[in-house]
N, CA, C and O atoms as CSV, one atom per row, in Angstrom:
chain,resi,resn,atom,element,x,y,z
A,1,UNK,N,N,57.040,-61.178,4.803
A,1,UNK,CA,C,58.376,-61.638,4.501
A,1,UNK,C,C,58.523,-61.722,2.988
A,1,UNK,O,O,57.919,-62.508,2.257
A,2,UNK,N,N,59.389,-60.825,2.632
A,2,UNK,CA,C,59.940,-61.137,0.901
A,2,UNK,C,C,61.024,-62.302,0.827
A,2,UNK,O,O,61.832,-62.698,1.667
A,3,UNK,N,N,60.765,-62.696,-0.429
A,3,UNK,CA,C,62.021,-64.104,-0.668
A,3,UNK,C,C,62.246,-63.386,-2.142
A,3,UNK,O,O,61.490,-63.143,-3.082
A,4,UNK,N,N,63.822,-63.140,-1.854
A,4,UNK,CA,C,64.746,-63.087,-3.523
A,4,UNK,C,C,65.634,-64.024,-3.660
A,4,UNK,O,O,66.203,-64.637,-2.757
A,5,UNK,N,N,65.787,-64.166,-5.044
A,5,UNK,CA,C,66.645,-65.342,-5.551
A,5,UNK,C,C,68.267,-63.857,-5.644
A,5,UNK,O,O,68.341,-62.633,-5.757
A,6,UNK,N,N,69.026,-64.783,-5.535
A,6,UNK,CA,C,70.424,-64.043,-5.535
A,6,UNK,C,C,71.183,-64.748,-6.679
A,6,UNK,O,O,71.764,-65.821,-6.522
A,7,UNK,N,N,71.142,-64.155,-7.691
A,7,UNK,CA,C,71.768,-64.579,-8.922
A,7,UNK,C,C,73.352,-65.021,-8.762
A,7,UNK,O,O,74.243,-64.172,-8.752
A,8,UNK,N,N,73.541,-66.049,-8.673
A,8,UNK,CA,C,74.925,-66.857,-8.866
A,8,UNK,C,C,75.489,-67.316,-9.929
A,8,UNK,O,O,74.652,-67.517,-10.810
A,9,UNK,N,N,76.902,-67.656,-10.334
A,9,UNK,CA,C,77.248,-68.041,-11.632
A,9,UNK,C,C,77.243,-69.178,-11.685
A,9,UNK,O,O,76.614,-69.779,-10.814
A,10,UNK,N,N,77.957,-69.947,-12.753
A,10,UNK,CA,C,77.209,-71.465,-12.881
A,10,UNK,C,C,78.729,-72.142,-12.538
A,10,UNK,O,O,78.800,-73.360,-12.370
A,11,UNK,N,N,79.982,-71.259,-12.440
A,11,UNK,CA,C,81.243,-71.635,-11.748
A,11,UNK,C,C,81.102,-72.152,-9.979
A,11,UNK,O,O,79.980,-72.102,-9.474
A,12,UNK,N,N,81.905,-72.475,-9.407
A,12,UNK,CA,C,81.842,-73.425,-8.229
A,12,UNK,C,C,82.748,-72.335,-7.615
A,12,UNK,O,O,82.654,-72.756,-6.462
A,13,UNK,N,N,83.466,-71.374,-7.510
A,13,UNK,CA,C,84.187,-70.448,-6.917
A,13,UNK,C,C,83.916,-69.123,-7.542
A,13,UNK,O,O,84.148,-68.767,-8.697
A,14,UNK,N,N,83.353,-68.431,-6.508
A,14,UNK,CA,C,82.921,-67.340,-7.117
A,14,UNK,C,C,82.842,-66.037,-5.456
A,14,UNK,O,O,82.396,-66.583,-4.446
A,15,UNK,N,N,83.131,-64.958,-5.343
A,15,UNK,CA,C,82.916,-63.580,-4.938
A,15,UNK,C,C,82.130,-62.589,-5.090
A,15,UNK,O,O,82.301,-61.983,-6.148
A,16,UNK,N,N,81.282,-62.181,-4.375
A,16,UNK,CA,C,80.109,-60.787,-4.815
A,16,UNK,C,C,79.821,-60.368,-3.648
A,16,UNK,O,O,80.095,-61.015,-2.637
A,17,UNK,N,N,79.172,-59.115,-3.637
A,17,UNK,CA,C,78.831,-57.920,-2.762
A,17,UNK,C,C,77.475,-57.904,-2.702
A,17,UNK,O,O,77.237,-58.047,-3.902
A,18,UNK,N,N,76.425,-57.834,-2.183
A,18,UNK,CA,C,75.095,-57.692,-2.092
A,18,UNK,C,C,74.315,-57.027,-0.870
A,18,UNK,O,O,74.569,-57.375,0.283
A,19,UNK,N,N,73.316,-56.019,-1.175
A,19,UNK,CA,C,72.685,-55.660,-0.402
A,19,UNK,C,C,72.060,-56.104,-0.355
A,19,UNK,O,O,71.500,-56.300,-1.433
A,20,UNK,N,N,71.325,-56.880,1.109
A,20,UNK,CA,C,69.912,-57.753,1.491
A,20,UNK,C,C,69.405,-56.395,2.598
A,20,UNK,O,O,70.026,-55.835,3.502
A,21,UNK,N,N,68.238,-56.220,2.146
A,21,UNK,CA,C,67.754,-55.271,3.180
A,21,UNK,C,C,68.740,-54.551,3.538
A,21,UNK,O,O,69.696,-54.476,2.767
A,22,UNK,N,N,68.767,-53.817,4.830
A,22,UNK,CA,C,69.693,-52.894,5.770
A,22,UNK,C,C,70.916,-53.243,5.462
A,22,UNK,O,O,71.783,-52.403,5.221
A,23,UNK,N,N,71.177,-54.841,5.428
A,23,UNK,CA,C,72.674,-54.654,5.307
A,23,UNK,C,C,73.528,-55.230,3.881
A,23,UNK,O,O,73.202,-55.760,2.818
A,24,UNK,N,N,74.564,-54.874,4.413
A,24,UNK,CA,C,75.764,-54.938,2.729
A,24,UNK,C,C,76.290,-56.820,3.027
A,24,UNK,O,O,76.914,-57.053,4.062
A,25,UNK,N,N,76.047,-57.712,2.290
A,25,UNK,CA,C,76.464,-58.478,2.167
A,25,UNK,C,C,77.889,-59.400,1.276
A,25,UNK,O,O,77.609,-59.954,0.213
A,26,UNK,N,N,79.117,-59.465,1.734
A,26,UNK,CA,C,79.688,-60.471,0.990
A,26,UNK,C,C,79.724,-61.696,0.548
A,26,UNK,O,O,78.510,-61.783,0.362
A,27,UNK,N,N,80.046,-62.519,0.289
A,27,UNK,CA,C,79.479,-63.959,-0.160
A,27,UNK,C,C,80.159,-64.871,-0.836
A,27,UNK,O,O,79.602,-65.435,-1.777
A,28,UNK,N,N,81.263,-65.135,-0.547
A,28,UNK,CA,C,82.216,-65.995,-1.379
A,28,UNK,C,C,81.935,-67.693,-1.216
A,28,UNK,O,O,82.124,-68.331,-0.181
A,29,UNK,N,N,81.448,-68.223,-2.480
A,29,UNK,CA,C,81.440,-69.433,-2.439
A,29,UNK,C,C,82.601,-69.865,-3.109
A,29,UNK,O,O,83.385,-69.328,-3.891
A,30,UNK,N,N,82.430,-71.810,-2.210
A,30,UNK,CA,C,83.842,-72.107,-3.157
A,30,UNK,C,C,83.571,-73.631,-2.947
A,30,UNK,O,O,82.674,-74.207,-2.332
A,31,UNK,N,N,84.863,-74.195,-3.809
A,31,UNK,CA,C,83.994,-76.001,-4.118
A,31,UNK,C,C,84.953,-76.527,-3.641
A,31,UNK,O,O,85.922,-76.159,-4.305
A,32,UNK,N,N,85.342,-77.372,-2.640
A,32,UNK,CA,C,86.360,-78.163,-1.761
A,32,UNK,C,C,86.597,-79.286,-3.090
A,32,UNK,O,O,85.980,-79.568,-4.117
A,33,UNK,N,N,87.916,-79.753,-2.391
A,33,UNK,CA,C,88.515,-81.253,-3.397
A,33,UNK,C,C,87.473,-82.374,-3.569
A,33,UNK,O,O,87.667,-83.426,-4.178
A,34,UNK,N,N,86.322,-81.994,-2.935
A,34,UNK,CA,C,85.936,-83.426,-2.885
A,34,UNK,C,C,84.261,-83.001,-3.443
A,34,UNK,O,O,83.237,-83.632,-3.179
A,35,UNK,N,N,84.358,-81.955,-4.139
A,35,UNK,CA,C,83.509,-81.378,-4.832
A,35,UNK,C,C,82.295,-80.787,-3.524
A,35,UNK,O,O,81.132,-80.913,-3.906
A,36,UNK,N,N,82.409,-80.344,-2.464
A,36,UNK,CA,C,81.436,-79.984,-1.338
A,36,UNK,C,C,81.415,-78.789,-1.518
A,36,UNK,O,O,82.519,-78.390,-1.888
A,37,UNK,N,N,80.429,-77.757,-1.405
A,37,UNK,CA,C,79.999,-76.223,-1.637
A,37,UNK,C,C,80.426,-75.621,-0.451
A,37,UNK,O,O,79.822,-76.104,0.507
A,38,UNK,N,N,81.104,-74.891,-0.186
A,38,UNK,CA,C,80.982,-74.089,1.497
A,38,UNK,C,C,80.469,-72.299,1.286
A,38,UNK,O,O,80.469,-71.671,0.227
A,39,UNK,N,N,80.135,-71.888,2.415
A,39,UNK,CA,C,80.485,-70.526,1.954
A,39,UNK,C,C,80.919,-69.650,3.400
A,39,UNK,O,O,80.539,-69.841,4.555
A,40,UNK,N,N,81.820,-68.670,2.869
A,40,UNK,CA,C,82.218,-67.313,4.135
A,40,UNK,C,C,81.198,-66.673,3.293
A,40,UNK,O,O,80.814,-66.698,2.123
A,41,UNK,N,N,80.817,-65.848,4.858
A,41,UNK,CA,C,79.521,-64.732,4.407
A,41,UNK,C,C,79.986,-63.763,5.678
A,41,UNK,O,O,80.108,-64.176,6.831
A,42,UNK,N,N,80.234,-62.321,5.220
A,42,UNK,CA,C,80.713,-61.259,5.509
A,42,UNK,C,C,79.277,-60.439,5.470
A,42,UNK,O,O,78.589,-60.469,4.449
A,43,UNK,N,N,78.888,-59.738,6.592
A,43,UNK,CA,C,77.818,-58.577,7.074
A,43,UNK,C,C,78.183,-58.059,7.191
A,43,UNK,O,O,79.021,-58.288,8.063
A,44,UNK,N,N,78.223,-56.548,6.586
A,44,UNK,CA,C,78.829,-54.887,7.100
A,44,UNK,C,C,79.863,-55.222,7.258
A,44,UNK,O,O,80.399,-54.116,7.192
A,45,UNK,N,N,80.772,-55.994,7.453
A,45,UNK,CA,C,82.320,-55.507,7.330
A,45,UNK,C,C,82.567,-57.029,8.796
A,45,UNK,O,O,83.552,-56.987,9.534
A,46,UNK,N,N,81.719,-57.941,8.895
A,46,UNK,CA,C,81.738,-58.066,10.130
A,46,UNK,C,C,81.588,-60.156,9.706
A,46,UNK,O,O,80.536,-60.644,9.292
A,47,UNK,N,N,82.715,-60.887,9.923
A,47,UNK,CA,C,82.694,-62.381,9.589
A,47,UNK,C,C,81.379,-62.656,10.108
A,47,UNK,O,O,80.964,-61.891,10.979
A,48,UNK,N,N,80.623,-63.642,9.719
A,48,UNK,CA,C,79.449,-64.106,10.387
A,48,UNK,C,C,79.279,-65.748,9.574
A,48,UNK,O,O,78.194,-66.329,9.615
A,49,UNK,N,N,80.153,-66.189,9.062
A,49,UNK,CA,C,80.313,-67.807,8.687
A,49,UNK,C,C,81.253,-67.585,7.711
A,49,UNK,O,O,81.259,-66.818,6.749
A,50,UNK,N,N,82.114,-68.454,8.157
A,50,UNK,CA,C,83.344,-69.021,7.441
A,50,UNK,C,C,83.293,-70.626,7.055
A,50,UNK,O,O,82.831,-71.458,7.835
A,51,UNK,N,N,83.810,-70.948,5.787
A,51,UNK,CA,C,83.745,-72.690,5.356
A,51,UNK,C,C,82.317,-73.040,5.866
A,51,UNK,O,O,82.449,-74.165,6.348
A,52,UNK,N,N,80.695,-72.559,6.043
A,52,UNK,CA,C,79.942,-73.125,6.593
A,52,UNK,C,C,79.335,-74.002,4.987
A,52,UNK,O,O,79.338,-73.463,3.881
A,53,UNK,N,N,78.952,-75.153,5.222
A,53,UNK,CA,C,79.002,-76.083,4.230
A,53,UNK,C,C,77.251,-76.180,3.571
A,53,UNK,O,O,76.331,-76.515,4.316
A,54,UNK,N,N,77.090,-75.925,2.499
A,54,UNK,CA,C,75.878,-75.396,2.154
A,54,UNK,C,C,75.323,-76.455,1.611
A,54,UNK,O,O,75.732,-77.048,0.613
A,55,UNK,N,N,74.422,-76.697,2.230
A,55,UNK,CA,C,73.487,-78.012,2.373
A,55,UNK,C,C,71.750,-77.038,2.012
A,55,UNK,O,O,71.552,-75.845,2.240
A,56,UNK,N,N,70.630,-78.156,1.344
A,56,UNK,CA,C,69.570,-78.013,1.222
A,56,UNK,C,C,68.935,-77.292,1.862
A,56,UNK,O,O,68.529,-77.747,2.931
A,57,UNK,N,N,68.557,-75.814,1.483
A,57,UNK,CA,C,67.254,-75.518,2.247
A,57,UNK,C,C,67.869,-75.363,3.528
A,57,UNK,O,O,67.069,-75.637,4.422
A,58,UNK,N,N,68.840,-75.070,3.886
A,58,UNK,CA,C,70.035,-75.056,5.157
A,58,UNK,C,C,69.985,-73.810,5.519
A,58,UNK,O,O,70.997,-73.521,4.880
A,59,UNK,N,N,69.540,-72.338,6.219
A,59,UNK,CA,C,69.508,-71.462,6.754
A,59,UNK,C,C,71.018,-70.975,7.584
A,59,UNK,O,O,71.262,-71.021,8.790
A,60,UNK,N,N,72.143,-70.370,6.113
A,60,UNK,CA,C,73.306,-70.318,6.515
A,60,UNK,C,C,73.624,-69.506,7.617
A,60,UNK,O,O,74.674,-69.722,8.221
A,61,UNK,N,N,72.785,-68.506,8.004
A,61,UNK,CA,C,72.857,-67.376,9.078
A,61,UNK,C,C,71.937,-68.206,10.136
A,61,UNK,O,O,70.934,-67.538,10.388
A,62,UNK,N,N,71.944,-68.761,10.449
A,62,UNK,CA,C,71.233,-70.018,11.939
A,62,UNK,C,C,71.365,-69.366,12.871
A,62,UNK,O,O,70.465,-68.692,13.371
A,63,UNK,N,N,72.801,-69.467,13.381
A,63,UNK,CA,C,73.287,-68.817,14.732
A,63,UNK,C,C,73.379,-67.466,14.592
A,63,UNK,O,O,74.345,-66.907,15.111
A,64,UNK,N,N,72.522,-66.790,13.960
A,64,UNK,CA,C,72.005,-65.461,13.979
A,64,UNK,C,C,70.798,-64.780,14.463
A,64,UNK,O,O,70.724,-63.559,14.599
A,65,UNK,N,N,69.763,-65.690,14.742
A,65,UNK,CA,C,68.761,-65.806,14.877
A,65,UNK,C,C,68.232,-65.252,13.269
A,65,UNK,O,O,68.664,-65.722,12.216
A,66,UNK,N,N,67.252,-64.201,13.374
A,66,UNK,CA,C,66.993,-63.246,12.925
A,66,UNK,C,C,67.269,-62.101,12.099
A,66,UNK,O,O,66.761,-61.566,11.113
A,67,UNK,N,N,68.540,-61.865,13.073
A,67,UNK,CA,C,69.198,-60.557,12.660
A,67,UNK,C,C,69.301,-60.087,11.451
A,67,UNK,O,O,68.695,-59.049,11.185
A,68,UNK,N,N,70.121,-60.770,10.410
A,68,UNK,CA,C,70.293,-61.101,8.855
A,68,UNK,C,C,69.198,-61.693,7.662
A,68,UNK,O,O,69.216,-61.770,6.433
A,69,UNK,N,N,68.299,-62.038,8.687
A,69,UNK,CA,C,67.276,-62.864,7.678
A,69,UNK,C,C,67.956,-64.277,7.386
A,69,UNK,O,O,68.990,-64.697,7.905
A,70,UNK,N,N,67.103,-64.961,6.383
A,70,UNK,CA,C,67.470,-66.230,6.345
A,70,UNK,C,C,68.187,-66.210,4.645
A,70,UNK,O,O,67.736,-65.589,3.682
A,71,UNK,N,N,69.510,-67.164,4.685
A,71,UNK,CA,C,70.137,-67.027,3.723
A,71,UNK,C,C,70.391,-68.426,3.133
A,71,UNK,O,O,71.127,-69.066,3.884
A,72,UNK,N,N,69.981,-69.188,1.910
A,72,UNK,CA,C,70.331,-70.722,1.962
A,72,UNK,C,C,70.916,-70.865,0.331
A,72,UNK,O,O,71.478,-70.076,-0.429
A,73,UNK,N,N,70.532,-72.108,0.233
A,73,UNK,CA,C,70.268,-72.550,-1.178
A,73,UNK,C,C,69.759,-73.729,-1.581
A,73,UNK,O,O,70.127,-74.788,-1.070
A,74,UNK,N,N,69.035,-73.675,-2.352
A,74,UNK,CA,C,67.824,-74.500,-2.601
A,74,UNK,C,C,67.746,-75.389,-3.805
A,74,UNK,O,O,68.128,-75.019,-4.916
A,75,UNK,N,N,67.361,-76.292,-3.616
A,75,UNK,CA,C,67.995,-77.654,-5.131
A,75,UNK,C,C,66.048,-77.114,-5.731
A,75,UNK,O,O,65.062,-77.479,-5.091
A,76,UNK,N,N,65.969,-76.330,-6.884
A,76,UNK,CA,C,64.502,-76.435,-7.109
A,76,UNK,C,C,64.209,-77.240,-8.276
A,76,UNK,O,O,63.491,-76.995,-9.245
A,77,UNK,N,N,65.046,-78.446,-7.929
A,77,UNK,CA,C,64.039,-79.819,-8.628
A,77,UNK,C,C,64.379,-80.949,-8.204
A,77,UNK,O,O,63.914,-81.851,-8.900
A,78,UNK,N,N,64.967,-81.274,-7.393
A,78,UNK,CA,C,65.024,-82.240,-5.979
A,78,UNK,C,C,64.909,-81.753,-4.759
A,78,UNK,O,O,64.152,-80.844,-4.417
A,79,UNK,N,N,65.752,-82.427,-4.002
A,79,UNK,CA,C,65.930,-82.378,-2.304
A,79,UNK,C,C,67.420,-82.678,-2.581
A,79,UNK,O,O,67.915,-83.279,-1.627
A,80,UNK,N,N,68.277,-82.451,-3.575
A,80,UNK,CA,C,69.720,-83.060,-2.967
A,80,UNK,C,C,70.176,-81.356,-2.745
A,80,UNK,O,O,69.706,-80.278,-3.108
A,81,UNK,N,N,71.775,-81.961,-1.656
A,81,UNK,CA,C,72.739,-80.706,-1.095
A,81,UNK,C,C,73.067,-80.150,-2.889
A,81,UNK,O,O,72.881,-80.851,-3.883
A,82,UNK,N,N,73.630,-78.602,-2.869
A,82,UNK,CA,C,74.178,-78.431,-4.175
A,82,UNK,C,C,75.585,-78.473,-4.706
A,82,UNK,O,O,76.649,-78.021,-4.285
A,83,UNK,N,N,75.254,-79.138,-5.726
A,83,UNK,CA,C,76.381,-79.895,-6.664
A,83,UNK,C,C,77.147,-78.194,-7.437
A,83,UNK,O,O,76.594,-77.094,-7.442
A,84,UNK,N,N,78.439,-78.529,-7.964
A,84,UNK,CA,C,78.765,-77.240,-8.266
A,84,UNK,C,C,78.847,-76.976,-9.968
A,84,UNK,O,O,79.281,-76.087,-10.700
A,85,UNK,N,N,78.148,-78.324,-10.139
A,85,UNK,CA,C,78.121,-78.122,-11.377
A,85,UNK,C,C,76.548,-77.530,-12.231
A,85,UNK,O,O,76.351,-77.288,-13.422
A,86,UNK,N,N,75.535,-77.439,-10.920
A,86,UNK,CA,C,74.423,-76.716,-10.749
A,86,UNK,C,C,73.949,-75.584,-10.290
A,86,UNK,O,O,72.842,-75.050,-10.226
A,87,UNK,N,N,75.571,-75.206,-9.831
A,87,UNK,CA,C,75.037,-73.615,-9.574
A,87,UNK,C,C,74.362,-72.084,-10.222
A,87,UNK,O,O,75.118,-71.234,-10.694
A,88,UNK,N,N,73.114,-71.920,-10.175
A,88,UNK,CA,C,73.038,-70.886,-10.403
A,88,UNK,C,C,71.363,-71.684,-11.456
A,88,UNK,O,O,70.178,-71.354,-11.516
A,89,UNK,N,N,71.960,-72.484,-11.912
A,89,UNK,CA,C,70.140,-73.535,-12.794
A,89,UNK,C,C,69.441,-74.145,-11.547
A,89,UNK,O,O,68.579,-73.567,-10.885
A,90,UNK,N,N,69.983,-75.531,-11.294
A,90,UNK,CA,C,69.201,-76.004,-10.416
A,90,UNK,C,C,69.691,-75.455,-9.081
A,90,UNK,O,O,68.784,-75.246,-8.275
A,91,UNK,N,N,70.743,-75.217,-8.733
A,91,UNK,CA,C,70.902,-74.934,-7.111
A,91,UNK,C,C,70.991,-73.254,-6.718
A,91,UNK,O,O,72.061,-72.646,-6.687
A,92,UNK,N,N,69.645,-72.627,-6.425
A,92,UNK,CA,C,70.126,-71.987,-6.750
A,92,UNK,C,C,70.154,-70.958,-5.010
A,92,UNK,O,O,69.804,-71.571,-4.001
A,93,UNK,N,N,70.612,-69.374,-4.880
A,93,UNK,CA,C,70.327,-68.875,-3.335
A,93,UNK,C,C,69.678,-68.255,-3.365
A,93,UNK,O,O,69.493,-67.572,-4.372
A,94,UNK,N,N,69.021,-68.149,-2.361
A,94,UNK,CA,C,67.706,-67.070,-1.474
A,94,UNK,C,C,68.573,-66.284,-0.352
A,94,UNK,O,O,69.672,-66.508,0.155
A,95,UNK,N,N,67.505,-65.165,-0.167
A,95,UNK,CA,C,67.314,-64.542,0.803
A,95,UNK,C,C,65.894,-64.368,1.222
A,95,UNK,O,O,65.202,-63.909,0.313
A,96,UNK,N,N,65.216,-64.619,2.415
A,96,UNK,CA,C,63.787,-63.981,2.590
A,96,UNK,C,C,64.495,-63.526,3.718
A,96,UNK,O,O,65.512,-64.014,4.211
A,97,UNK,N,N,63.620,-62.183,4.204
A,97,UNK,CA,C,63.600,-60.927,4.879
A,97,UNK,C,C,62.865,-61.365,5.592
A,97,UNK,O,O,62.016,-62.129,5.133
A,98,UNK,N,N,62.888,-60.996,7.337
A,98,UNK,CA,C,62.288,-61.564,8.505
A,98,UNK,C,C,61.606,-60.386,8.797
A,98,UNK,O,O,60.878,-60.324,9.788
């Protein structure tokens, strides 16, 4: 299993395209009123989480099993959910390949 970091900006609303393995990934994060991270994540052309709320070390593709690999984001110098004013230093996303 490979693990890549997925370079994010240090803004709280942000859009990108990414290939993880086999497939083409979209990825729009965004920062609710009450400062909470969510993200829609688009596979091949195909919704697979909408508003899912991105919490620690949280495996956003869950109800995927497998399929996609595991997709999160990770606080790497605590344990807290990520803040949006840490995106991309301390909070930052993975992919590892199943």
């Amino acid at each position: 299993m490979a693990s890549y970091n997925i370079p994010i900006a240090q803004n709280g609303n942000q859009e990108f395209d990414v290939k993880l393995g086999d497939s083409m990934f979209l990825i729009r994060i965004f920062v609710s009123d009450d400062y909470v991270i969510y993200a829609d994540i688009t596979v091949n052309g195909n919704v697979v989480a909408s508003g899912i709320k991105c919490v620690n070390n949280y495996n956003l593709l869950k109800f995927f099993g497998e399929k996609y690999g595991n997709l999160y984001m990770k606080d790497t110098v605590g344990n807290l959910d990520p803040l949006y004013d840490g995106l991309g230093t301390r909070y930052k996303l993975y992919w590892d390949s199943i």
